[in-house]
PASEBA-1860 file (N, C-alpha, C; in nm, 3 decimals):
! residues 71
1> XXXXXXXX> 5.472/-1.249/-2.399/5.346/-1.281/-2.337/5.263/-1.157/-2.303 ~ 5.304/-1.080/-2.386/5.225/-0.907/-2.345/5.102/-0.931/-2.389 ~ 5.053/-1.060/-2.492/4.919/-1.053/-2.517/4.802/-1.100/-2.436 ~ 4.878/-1.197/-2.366/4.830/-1.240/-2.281/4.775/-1.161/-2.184 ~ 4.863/-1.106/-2.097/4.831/-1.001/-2.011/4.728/-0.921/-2.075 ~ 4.703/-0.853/-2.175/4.612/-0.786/-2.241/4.479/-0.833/-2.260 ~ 4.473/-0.989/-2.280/4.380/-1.029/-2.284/4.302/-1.094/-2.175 ~ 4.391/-1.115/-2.081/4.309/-1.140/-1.962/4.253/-0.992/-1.892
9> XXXXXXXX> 4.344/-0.901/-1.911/4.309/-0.732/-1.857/4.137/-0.732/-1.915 ~ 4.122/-0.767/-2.068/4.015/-0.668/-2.147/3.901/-0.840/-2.090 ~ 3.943/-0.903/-2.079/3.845/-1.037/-1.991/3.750/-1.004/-1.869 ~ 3.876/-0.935/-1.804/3.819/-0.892/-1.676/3.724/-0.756/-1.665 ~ 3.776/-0.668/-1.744/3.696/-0.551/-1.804/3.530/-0.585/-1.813 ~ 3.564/-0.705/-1.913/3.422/-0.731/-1.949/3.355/-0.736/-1.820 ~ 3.401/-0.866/-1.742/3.327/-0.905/-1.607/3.257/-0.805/-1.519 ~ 3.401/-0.754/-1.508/3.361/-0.580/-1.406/3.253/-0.518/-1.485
17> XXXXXXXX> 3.214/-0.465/-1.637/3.111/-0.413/-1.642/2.971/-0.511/-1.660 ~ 3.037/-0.638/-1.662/2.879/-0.732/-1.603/2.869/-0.697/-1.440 ~ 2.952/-0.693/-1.416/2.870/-0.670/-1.213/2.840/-0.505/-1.259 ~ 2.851/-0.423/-1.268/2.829/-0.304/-1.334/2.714/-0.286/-1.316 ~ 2.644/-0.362/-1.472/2.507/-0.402/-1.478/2.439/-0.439/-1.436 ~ 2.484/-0.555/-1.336/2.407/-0.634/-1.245/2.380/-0.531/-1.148 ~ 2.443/-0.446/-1.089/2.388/-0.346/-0.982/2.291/-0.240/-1.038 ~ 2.327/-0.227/-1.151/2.184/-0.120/-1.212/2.114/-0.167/-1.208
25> XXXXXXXX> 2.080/-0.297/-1.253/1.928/-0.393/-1.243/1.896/-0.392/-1.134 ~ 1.979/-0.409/-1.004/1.906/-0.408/-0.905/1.876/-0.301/-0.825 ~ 1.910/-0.174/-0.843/1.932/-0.080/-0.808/1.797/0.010/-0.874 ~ 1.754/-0.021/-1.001/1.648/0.049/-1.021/1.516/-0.053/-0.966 ~ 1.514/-0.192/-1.006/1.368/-0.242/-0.929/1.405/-0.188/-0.779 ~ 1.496/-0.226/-0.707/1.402/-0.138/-0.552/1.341/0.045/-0.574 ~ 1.416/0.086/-0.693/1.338/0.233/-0.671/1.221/0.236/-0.757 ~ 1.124/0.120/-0.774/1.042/0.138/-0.826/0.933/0.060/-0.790
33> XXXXXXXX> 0.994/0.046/-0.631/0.862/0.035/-0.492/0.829/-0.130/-0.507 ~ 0.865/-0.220/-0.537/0.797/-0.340/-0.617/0.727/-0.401/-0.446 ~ 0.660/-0.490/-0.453/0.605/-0.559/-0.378/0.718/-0.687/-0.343 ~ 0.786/-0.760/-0.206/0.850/-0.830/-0.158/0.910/-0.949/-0.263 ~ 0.784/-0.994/-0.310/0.760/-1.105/-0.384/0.857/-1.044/-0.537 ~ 0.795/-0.949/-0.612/0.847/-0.905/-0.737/0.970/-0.859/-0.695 ~ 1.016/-0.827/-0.615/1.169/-0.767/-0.599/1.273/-0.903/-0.598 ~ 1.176/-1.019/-0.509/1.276/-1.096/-0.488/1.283/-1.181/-0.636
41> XXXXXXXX> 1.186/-1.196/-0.700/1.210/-1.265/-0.822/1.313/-1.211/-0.950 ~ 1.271/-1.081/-0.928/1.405/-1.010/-1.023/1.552/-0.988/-0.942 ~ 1.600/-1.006/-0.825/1.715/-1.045/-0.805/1.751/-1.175/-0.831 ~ 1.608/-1.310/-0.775/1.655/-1.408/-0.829/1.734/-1.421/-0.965 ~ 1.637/-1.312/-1.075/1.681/-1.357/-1.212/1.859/-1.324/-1.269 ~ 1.898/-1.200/-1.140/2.004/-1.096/-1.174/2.102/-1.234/-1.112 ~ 2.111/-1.286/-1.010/2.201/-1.411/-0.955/2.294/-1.437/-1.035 ~ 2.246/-1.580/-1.133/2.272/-1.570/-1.253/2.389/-1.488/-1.347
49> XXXXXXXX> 2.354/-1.418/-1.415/2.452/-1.314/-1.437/2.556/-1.232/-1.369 ~ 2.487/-1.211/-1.240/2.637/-1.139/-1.167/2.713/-1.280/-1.110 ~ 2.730/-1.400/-1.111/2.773/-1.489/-1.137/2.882/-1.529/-1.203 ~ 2.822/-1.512/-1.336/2.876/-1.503/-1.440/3.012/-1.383/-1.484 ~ 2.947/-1.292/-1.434/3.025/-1.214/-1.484/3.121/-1.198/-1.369 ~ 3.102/-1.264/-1.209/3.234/-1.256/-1.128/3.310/-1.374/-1.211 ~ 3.267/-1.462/-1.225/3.349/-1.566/-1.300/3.439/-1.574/-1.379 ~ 3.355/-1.493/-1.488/3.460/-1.388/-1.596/3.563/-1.295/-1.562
57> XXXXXXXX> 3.559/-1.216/-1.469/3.640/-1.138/-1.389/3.755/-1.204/-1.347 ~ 3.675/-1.343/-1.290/3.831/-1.417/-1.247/3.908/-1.477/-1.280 ~ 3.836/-1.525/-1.428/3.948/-1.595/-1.547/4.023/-1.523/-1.568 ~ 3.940/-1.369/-1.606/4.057/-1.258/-1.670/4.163/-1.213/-1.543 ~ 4.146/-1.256/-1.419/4.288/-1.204/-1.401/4.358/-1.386/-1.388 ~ 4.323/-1.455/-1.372/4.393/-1.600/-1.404/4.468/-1.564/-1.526 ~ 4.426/-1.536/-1.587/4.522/-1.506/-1.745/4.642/-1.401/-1.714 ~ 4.599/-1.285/-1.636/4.707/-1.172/-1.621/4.799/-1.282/-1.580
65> XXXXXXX> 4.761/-1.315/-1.440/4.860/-1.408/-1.375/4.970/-1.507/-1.449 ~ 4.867/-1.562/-1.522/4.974/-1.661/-1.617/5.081/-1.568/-1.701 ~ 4.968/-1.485/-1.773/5.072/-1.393/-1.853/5.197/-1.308/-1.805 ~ 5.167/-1.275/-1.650/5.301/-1.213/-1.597/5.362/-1.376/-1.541 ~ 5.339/-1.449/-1.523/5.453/-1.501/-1.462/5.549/-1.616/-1.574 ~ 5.443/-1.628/-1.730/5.510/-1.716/-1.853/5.632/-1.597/-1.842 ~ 5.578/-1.460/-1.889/5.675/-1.319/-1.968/5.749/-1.314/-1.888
END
């Protein structure tokens, strides 16, 4: 079951560099002064995705899990 484990590892990888991303997105609109309104609509849009990608994060270690405890 070593593949397993591997594949939930490179699952979670992914996720972690979706929240990654998701903090650069938000991290450059506030340094680029936006008005209340435009700041809050582009986090609205980032939601969404860092979402997603905790989600992903948590399948991939659901899988480690399985995979260490099948092996």
């Amino acid at each position: 079951m070593d593949w397993l484990i591997w594949l939930g590892a490179a699952v979670s990888l992914v996720g972690l560099v979706g929240l990654v991303w998701c903090i650069v997105i938000v991290v450059r609109a506030k340094r680029q002064n936006l008005s209340d309104d435009e700041l809050r609509d582009r986090v609205r849009r980032v939601i969404p995705l860092n979402m997603g990608a905790l989600l992903l994060s948590v399948f991939g270690l659901i899988i480690v899990v399985f995979g260490i405890v099948l092996g």
